[in-house]
C-alpha positions in Angstrom: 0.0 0.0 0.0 2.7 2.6 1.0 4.3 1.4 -2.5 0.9 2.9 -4.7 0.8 5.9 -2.1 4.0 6.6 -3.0 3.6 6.0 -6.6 1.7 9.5 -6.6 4.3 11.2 -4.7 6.2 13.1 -7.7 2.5 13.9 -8.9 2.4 16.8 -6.7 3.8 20.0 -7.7 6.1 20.4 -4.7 8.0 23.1 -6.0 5.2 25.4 -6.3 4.7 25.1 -1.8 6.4 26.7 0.6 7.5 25.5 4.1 9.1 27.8 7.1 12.3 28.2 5.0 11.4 28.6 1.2 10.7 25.9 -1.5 9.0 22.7 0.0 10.7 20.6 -2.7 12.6 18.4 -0.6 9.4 16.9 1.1 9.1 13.5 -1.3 12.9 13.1 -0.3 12.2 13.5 3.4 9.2 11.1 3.6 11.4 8.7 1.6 13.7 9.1 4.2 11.5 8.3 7.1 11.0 4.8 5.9 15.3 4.6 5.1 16.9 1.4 7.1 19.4 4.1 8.3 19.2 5.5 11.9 20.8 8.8 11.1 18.9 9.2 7.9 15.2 9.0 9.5 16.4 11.2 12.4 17.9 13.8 10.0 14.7 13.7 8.1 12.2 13.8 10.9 14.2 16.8 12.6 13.9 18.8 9.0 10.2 18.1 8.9 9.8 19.6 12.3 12.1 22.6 11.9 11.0 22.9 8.2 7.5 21.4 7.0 6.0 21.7 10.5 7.5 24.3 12.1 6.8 25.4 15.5 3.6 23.4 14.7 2.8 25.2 11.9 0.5 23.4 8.9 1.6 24.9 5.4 0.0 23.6 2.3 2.9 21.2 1.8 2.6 19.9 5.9 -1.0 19.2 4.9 -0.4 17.7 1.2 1.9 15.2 3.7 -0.3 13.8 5.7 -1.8 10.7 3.5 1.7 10.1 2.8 2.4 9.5 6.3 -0.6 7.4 7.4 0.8 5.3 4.7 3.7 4.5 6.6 2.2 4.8 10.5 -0.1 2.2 9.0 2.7 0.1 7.6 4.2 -2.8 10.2 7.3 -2.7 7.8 8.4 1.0 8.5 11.0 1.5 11.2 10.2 4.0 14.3 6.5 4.1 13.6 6.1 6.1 16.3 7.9 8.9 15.1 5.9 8.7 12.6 2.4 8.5 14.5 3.4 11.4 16.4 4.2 13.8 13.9 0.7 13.2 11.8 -1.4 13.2 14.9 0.8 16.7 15.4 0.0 17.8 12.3 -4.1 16.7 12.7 -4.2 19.0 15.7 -2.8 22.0 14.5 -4.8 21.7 11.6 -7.4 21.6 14.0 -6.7 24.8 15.6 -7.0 26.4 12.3 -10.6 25.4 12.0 -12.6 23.0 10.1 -15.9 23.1 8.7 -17.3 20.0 7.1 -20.0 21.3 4.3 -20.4 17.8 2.8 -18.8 18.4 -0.2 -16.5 15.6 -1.6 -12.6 16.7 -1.0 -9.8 16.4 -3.3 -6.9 14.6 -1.8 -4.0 15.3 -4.5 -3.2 18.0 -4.9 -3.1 20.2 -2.5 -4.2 19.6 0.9 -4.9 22.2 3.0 -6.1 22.6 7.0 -9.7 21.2 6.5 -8.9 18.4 4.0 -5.8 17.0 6.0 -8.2 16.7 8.8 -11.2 15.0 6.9 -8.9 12.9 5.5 -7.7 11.6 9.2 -11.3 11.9 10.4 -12.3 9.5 7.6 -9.7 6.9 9.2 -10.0 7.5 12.3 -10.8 3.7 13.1 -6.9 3.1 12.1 -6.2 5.2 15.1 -8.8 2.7 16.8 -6.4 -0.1 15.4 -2.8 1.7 16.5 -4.0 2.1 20.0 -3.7 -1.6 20.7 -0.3 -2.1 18.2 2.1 -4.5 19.8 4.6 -1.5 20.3 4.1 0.9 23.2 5.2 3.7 21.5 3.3 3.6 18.7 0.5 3.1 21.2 1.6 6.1 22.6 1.9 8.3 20.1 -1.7 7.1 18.3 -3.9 7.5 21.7 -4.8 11.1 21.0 -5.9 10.3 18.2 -9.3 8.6 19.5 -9.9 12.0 21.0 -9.0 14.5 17.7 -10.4 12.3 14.8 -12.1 9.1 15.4 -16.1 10.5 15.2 -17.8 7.4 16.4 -18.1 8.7 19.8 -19.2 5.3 21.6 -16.5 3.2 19.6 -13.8 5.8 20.8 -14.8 6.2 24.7 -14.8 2.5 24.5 -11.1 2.2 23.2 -10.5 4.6 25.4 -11.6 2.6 28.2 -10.4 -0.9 27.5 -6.8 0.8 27.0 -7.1 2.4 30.6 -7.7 -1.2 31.8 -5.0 -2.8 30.4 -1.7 -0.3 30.2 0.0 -0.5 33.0 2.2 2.9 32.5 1.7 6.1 34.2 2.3 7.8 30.3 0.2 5.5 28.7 -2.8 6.4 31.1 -2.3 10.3 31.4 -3.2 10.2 27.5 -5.9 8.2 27.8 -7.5 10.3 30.0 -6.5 13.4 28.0 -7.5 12.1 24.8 -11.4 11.5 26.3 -11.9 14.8 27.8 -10.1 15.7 23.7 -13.5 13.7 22.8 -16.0 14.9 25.1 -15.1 18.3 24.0 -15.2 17.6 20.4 -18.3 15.7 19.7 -21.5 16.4 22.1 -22.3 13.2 21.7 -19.3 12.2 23.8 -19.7 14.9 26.7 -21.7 13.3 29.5 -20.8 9.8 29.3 -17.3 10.7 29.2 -17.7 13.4 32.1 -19.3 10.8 34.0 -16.5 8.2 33.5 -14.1 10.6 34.5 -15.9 12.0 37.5 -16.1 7.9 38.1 -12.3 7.6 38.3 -11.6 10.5 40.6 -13.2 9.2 43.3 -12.0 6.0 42.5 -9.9 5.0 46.0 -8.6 1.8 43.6 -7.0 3.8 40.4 -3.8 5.6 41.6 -3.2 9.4 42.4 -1.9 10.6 39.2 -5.1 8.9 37.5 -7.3 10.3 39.9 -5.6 13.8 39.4 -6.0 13.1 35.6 -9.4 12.4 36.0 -10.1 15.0 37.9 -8.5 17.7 35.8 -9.5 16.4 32.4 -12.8 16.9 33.9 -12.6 20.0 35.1 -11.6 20.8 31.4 -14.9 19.7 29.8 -17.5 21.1 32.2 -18.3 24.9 32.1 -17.6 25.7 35.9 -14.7 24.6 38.8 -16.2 23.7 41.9 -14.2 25.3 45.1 -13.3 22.0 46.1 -11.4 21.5 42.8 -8.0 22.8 43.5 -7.9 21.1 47.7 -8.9 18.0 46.5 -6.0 18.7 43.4 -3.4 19.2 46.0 -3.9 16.5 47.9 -3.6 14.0 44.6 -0.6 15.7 43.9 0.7 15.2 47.0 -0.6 11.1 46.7 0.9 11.1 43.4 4.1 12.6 44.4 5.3 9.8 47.3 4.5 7.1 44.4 6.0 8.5 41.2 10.2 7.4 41.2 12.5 10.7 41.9 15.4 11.1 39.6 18.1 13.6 39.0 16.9 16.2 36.3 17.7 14.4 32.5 21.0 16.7 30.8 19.9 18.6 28.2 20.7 16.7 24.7 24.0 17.8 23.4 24.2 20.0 20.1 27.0 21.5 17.8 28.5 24.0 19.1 27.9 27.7 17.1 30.8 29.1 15.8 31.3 31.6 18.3 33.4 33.9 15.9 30.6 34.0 13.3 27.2 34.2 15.7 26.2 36.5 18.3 26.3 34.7 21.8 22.8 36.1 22.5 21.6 34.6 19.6 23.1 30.8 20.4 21.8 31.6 24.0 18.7 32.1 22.9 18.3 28.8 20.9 19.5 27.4 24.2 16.8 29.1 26.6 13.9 28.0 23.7 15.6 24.0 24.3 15.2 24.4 28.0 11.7 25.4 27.9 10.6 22.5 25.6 12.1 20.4 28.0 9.5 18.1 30.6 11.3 16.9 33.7 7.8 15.0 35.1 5.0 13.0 33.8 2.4 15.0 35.8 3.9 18.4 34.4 1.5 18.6 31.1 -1.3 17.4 33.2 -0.9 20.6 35.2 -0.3 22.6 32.9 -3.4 21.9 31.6 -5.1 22.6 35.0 -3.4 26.0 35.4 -4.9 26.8 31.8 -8.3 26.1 33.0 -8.1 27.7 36.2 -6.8 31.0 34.1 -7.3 34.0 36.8 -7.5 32.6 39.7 -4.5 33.7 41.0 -5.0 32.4 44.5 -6.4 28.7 43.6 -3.5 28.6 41.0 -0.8 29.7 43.7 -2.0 27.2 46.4 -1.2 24.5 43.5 1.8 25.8 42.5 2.8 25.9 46.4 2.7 21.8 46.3 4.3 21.6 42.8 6.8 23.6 44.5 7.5 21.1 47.5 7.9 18.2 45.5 10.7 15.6 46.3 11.4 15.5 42.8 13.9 18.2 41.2 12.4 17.4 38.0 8.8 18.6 38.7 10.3 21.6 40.8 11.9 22.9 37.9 8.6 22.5 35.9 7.0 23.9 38.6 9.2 26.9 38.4 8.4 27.8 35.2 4.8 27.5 35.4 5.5 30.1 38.2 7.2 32.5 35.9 4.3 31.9 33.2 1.9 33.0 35.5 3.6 36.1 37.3 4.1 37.0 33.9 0.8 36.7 32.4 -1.9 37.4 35.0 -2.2 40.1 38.0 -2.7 40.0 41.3 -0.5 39.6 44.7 2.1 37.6 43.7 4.1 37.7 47.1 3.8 34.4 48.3 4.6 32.7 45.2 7.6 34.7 44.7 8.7 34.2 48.3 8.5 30.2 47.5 10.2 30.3 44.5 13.2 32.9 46.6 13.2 29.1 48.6 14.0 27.0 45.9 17.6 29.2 45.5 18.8 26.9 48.4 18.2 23.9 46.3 20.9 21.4 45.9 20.3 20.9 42.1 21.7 24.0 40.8 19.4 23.7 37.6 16.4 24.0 39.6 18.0 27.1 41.8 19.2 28.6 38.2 15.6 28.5 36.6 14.1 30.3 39.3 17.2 33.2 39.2 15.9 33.7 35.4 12.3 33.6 36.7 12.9 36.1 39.1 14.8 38.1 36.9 12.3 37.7 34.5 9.5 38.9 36.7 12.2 41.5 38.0 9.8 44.8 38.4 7.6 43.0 41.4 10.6 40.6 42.7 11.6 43.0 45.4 10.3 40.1 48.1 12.8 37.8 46.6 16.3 40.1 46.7 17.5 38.8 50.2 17.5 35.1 49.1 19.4 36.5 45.7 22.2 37.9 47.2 22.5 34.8 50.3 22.5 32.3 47.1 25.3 34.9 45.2 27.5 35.4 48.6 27.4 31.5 49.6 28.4 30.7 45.9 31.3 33.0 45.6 32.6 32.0 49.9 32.4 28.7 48.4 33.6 28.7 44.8 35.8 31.8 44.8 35.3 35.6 43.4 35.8 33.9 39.9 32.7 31.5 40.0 30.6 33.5 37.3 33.2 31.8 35.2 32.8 28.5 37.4 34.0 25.3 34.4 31.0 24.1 35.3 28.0 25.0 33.5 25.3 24.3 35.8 26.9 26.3 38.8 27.9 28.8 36.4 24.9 29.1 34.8 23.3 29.4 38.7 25.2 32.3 39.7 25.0 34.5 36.5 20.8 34.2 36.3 21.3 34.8 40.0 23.4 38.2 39.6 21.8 39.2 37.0 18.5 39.1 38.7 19.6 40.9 41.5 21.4 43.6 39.6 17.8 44.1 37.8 16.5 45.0 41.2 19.2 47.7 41.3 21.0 46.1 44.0 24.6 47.2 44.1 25.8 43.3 45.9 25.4 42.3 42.4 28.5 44.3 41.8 31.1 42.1 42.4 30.6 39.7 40.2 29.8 41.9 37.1 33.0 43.6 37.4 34.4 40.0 37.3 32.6 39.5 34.0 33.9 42.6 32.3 37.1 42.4 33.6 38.0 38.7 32.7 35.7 38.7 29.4 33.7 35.7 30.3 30.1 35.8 29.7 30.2 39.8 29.5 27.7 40.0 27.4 25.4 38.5 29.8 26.7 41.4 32.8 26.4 44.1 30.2 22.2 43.1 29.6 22.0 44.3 33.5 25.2 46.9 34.2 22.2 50.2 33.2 20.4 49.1 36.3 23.3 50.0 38.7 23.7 53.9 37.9 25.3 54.1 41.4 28.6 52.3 40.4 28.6 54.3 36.9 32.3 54.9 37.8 33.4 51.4 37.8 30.9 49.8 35.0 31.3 52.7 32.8 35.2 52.5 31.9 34.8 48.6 31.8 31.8 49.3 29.2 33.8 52.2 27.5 36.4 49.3 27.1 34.4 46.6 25.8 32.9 49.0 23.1 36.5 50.1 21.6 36.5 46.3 20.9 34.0 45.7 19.2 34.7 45.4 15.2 31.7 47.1 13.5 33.3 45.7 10.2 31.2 42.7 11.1 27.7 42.4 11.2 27.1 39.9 14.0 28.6 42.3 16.6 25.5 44.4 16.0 23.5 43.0 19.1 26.6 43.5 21.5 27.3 47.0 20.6 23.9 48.0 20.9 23.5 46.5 24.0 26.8 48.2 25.5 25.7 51.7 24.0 22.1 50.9 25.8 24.0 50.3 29.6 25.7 53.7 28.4 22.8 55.3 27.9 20.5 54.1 30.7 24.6 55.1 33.2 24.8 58.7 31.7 27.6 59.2 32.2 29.8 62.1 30.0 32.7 60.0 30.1 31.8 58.0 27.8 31.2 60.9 25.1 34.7 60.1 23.3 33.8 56.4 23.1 30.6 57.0 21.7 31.2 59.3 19.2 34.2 56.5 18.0 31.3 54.2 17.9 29.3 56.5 15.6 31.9 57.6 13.1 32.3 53.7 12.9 28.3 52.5 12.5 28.5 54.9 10.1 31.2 53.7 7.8 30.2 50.5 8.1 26.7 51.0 7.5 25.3 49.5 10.8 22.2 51.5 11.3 20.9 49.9 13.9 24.5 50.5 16.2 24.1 54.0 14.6 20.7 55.2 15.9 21.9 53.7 19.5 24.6 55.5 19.3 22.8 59.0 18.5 20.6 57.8 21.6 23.2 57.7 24.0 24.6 61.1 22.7 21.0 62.4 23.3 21.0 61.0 26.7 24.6 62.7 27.7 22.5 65.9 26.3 25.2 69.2 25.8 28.0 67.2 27.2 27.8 65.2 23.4 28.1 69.3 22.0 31.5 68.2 20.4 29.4 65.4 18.0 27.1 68.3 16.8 28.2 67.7 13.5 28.3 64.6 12.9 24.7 64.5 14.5 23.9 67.3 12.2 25.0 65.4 8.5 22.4 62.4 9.8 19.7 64.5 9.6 19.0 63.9 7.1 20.1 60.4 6.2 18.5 57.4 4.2 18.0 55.0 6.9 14.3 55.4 8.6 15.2 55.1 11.9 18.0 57.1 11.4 16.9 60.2 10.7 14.4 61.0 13.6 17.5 59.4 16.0 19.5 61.9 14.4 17.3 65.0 15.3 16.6 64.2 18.5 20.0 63.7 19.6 20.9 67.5 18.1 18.5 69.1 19.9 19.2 67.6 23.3 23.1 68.8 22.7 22.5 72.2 21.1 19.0 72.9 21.4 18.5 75.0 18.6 14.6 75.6 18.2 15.4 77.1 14.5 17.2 74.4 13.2 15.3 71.2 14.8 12.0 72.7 14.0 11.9 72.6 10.0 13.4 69.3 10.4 10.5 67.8 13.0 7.4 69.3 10.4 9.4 67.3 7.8 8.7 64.4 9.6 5.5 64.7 10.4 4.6 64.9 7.0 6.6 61.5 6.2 4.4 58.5 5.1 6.7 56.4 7.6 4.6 55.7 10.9 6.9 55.4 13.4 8.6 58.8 12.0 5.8 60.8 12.7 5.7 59.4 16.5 9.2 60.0 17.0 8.7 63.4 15.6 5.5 64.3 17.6 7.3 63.1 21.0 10.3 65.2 20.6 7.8 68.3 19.9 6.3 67.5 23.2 9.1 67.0 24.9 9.6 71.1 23.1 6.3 72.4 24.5 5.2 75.5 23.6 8.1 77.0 22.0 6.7 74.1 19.1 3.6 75.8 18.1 4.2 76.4 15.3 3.4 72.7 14.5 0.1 72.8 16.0 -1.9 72.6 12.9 -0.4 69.1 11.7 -0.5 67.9 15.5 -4.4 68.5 15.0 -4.4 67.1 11.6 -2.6 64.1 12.6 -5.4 63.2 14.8 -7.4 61.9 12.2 -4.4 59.7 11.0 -5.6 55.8 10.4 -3.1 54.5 12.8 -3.7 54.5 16.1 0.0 54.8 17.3 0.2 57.7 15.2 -2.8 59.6 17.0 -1.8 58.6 20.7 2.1 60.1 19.9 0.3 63.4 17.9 -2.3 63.9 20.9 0.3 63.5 23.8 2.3 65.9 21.9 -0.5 68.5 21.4 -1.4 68.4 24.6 2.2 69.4 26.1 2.2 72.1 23.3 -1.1 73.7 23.0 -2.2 73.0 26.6 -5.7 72.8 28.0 -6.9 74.7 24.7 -6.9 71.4 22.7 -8.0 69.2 26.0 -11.2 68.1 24.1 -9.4 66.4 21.0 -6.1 65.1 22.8 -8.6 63.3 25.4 -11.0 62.3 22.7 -8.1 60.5 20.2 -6.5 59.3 23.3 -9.3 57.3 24.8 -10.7 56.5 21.0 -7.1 54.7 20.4 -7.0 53.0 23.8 -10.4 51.3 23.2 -9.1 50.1 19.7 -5.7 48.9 21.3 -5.2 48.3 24.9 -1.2 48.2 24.1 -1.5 52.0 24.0 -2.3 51.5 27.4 1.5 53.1 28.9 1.2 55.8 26.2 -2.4 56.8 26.9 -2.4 57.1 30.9 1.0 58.6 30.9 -1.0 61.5 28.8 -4.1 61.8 31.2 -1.7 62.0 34.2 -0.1 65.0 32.7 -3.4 66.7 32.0 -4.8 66.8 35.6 -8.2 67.3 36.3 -9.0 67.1 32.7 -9.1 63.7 32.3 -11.8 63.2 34.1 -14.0 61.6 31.4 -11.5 58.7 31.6 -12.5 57.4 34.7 -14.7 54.5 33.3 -11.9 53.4 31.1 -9.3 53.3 33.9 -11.5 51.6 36.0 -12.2 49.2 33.1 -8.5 48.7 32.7 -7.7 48.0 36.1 -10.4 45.4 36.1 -8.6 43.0 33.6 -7.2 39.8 35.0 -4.8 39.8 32.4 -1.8 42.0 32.3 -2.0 44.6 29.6 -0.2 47.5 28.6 2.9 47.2 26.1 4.1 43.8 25.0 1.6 43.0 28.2 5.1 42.8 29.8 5.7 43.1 33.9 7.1 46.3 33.5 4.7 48.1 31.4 1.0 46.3 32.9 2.8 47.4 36.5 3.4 51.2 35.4 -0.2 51.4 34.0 -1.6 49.9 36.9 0.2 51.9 39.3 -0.7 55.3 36.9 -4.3 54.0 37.0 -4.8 53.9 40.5 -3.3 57.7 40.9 -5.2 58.9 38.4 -8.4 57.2 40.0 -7.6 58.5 43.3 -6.7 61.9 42.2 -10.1 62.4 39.5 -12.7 60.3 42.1 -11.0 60.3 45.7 -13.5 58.4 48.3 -16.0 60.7 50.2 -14.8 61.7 53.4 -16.6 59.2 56.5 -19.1 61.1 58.5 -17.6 61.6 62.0 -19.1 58.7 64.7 -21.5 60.1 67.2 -20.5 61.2 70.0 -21.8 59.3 73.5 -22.7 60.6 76.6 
C-alpha cells in the first residue's frame, strides 16, 4: 500500500509550496527518508520536517499535502520507528485543528493540494486506524496514536470504549495520562461524547482503587470539559498531587541533549543563547507536568487557587517537577495580575536547592519577573555570597555549566532590582571577558557604580569590530547600559562608535549610538556635526534618532524645528511618533506645528494619533483638551497596548481627564496583564498610573464623623 501511495508522490507539484524556509521541494525526499533502514537518515529527516515542514507546529500547504503520505507509513508494520511517525501526523491533525474545520459535505480532493480542512477530513475519515494503532504491539506507537481517538475518530461510543479498555490494560503512568487526555479531547469535540465521558471521569476521581496521578487526571481532564470549577477542585487537586508525588520514582533532572557547538566567531552569543533558553523550555522533567499545565490553563485568573497549587508543585521531592514547577510560576507572574508575594517568596526558597538547575531556573524567573521581585532580593544575594565563599570571586566563570549558569541568572537578577551586591561579580565578568555580554544586559540598572561599570563598558565597546555584522546585538547593547549610566565619560567612546556605524553601514549600532549622545545631552556638544550630517540620512530610523540627539546637545529651536514638520509629513509611521514626542518633549516653544498635530489626529493608525495627541497636549495645553482626550481614549479602546502611552498623557493633563475614569476603572479590572508587549514592567506602570489617576479624579468621600456618646 505505502508502494501505490507513493507512486503519486512526484504527482504533486512540490515546487510550487512553501514551508518555514522557502521551497518545500525536498518533502518526497524527506518522507522517503523516514522509511530509510538508516538511523541517522530518519532522524535527519524527521528533525527537518519539524524545523521545516512543521515548524513550530505550523501546517503549510505542503505539511497538509503530507499527511496521506504518512498514514501510509504509521499504518505500515514494515516501516522502522512508527512512532515517530504516528506522532508527527497526529501533530500535524491537531494543528490543523486549531486552524478550523468546517465539514460542508462536499466531496474533498486529496492530491493535490491539501490544506487545514482536507488534511483533517482525510484523518477523520480513518480514524478507526487510530482505533487499530491504539492496541499495536509497540508501546510507543500506542503512545503516540492514543490522542488520536480524541481529535479524529467520530464514532463517539466506539472511541470512549477504546479509550476505556486501553485504561484497563496499560500498565504505564504515560500511557494512562493520555488516555484520559485524549477523552476529555472527545468529550469536547463531539457532544455526543460529553456526559458519558464526564461521568466516566468523575467515576475515576473518586475511584480510592485507580492511583493518584489517574485520579488527578481524572479529575483535571474533567474540570476541562465542564463549564464551571467547583471550590473543592483545587484542595482535593493538591492532595492528589501530594498522593501522586510519594508514588512516582525521583530522579536527578535528565542533561539537556547535546548540540553542535555555534561558531562563536561567526554568531552573536545572545543569539546561540537564545536557541539554548527556547531547548530548555521544551524540556518536561515529570510525567504530571502537562497534566498541570493543563489545570493552570483552566483555572486561568485565579490567581490564589493557582498559587496554592503551585505551592505543592513547588515542595515536590522531585527536582524534576520543581523545575517545571518553576516555570509555570514565571508563566503565570508573567501573564496574570494579582499579589504575587507568596509565590515569589517560594520560588526565593528553591535558590537553596541542591540541584543548581532547579535554583538557576528560578534566578531567570525572578529576573524575568524582575519589576515585582523586590520580596525575593534577600535570598538572591545569600545564594550569590554562599556561591562566591564557596567557589571563589571567579565562579561567574565556574567550568562548570550548571553552577555557572546558577550564579550568573542569579546576579543578573539581583542587579535588575538595582542592587549594588550584584556588583562584584559583574565587574568580574567585564574584567576577565567571560560571559560579559550576559553582565552588560544588567550593568544600566546599577547607575550608582557608573564609575566602575562605565570605563569597563567604554572598554568593551573600543573592541568591538563594526566591520562585522554579527557584533550588531553587543554594541547596541553596550551603548544601551551607556545610555541608561549617563555618564559624560563616555562621550569620546561613543562618538568612535558612531563615526564607525557609520562607515560601516550599521544602522541599527548608529541610531543607539545617536541615543546615547542624546542622553549625555550638551556634554555630546562636540558630536554636533556629525549628528547634524544624519539629519537627514537614508535609513528610517536614522533620521528621527539623528534629530533628536541635536536638539538635546545644542537645542536649537530654529534648526530642529523645520526638520521635526518634515517628519510629520513622512508616510513612515513610526517617524511621525518620534517626531510628535520630541515636539512635546519642546512644549510651547513648538507651536508652530500645532496645525499638523491637529491634523494628525485623524491619522488611520492608532500609534500615530496617541504620539500626535500626547504631543499636542504638552504644546497647546488645555486649549486642545477636548481632541487630545477624545483621540486618546478612542485609540485605547481600539488597542489596549496603548495603554503606557495613553495614561502617561491623562496623568499629565490633571483634572481634565476626568472623562476617563470608566476606562481606567475598566483597565484596572482586567485579569490579564495589559499594557505594552503586556510585559511586567509596562502592565505594572499602568496599573500603578491608574490607580493615581483614579484617586486623584474620584478620591473616596470623606466618612461622617461617629457620634458622639454621653
Amino acid at each position: 500500500m505505502v508502494w501505490i501511495m507513493f507512486d503519486g508522490l512526484h504527482g504533486i507539484d512540490w515546487a510550487s509550496m512553501e514551508h518555514a524556509y522557502g521551497s518545500a521541494e525536498e518533502v518526497p525526499a524527506l518522507l522517503w527518508a523516514l522509511r530509510s533502514p538508516d538511523t541517522e537518515e530518519r532522524h535527519t529527516a524527521l528533525d527537518r520536517f519539524y524545523g521545516a515542514v512543521h515548524h513550530q507546529g505550523s501546517v503549510y500547504p505542503a505539511t497538509a499535502a503530507s499527511v496521506p503520505f504518512l498514514f501510509e507509513l504509521a499504518a505500515d508494520g514494515a516501516t522502522p520507528e512508527r512512532a515517530a511517525v504516528v506522532a508527527l501526523l497526529v501533530s500535524i491533525g491537531r494543528e490543523a485543528l486549531e486552524v478550523g474545520f468546517e465539514d460542508d459535505g462536499t466531496e474533498i480532493e486529496y492530491y493535490p493540494p491539501m490544506g487545514c480542512a482536507q488534511a483533517v477530513a482525510f484523518l477523520r475519515e480513518r480514524g478507526g486506524q487510530f482505533a487499530e494503532l491504539a492496541f499495536d504491539p509497540d508501546l510507543d506507537v500506542r503512545l503516540a496514536a492514543i490522542p488520536g481517538l480524541g481529535l479524529f475518530l467520530d464514532d463517539a461510543c466506539r472511541a470512549a470504549a477504546v479509550l476505556r479498555e486501553r485504561l484497563a490494560a496499560e500498565e504505564g503512568i504515560a500511557a494512562r495520562l493520555r488516555i484520559v487526555e485524549a477523552a476529555a479531547t472527545l468529550a469536547l469535540r463531539l457532544p455526543a461524547a460529553t456526559q458519558p465521558v464526564t461521568g466516566w471521569l468523575a467515576g475515576l476521581a473518586a475511584d480510592q482503587a485507580q492511583g493518584p496521578a489517574i485520579r488527578l487526571a481524572a479529575l483535571v481532564q474533567r474540570a476541562r470539559c465542564v463549564p464551571e470549577i467547583g471550590e473543592d477542585a483545587v484542595p482535593a487537586a493538591v492532595g492528589l498531587l501530594r498522593q501522586s508525588a510519594r508514588t512516582l520514582p525521583v530522579r536527578p533532572v535528565a542533561p539537556a541533549p547535546s548540540r553542535p557547538a555555534a561558531p562563536t566567531d561567526t554568531v552573536a552569543p545572545q543569539t546561540v543563547a537564545a536557541f539554548e533558553e527556547l531547548d530548555r523550555h521544551t524540556r518536561v522533567h515529570a510525567p504530571t507536568t502537562a497534566l498541570l499545565r493543563t489545570f493552570h490553563e483552566v483555572l486561568g485568573a485565579r490567581v490564589p487557587e493557582r498559587t496554592a497549587l503551585l505551592a505543592e508543585q513547588l515542595s515536590s521531592p522531585d527536582p524534576g517537577s520543581r523545575l517545571d514547577a518553576v516555570r509555570m510560576s514565571g508563566e503565570l507572574i508573567r501573564t496574570w495580575r494579582g499579589d504575587h508575594t507568596r509565590l515569589l517568596l517560594l520560588l526565593a526558597d528553591q535558590l537553596t536547592t541542591a540541584d543548581q538547575e532547579v535554583a538557576a531556573e528560578t534566578a531567570a524567573v525572578l529576573e524575568s519577573c524582575h519589576p515585582i521581585a523586590a520580596p525575593a532580593r534577600e535570598a538572591l544575594a545569600a545564594h550569590i555570597d554562599a556561591q562566591r565563599a564557596a567557589h571563589g570571586p571567579h565562579v561567574w566563570a565556574a567550568p562548570e555549566a550548571l553552577l555557572c549558569r546558577s550564579h550568573q541568572e542569579a546576579v543578573k537578577a539581583l542587579a535588575r532590582l538595582g542592587d549594588v551586591r550584584a556588583l562584584p561579580s559583574l565587574l568580574a565578568a567585564l574584567d576577565d571577558d567571560v560571559d560579559a555580554w550576559r553582565a552588560i544586559q544588567v550593568a544600566g540598572h546599577l547607575p550608582q557604580a557608573a564609575d566602575q561599570l562605565v570605563p569597563r563598558l567604554c572598554d568593551h565597546l573600543r573592541r568591538i569590530d563594526l566591520s562585522q555584522q554579527w557584533n550588531e546585538m553587543s554594541a547596541n547593547a553596550i551603548l544601551a547600559a551607556l545610555t541608561a549610566l549617563g555618564d559624560p565619560a563616555a562621550v569620546p567612546v561613543v562618538v568612535a562608535t558612531l563615526g564607525a556605524a557609520v562607515r560601516h553601514e550599521q544602522h541599527s549600532v548608529t541610531r543607539s549610538a545617536l541615543k546615547a549622545l542624546g542622553a549625555f545631552g550638551p556634554a555630546a556638544t562636540g558630536a554636533r556635526d556629525t549628528i547634524r550630517s544624519l539629519t537627514t540620512a537614508i535609513d528610517a530610523h536614522v533620521r528621527p534618532a539623528a534629530v533628536a540627539a541635536l536638539w538635546a546637545v545644542d537645542g536649537d529651536l530654529a534648526e530642529v524645528l523645520p526638520l521635526l514638520l518634515h517628519l510629520l509629513d513622512d508616510r513612515i509611521t513610526f517617524r511621525i511618533s518620534d517626531a510628535a514626542d520630541l515636539l512635546g518633549e519642546i512644549g510651547p516653544p513648538a507651536s508652530i506645528a500645532l496645525p499638523r498635530l491637529r491634523n494628525l489626529l485623524t491619522h488611520a493608525y492608532e500609534w500615530v494619533r496617541v504620539h500626535c495627541a500626547a504631543a499636542l497636549w504638552e504644546v497647546g495645553g488645555e486649549a486642545e483638551a477636548p481632541a487630545v482626550l477624545n483621540a486618546q481614549l478612542q485609540a485605547m479602546a481600539e488597542n489596549s497596548a496603548t495603554a503606557n502611552h495613553v495614561v502617561a498623557c491623562l496623568d499629565r493633563m490633571g483634572p481634565l481627564a476626568a472623562p476617563a475614569l470608566p476606562l481606567l476603572r475598566e483597565q484596572l479590572a482586567q485579569p490579564r496583564r495589559g499594557g505594552r508587549f503586556q510585559s511586567i514592567d509596562h502592565d505594572e506602570e499602568v496599573q500603578r498610573v491608574c490607580r493615581t489617576l483614579i484617586a486623584r479624579l474620584d478620591p473616596p468621600a470623606p466618612r461622617a464623623p461617629a457620634p458622639r456618646t454621653a
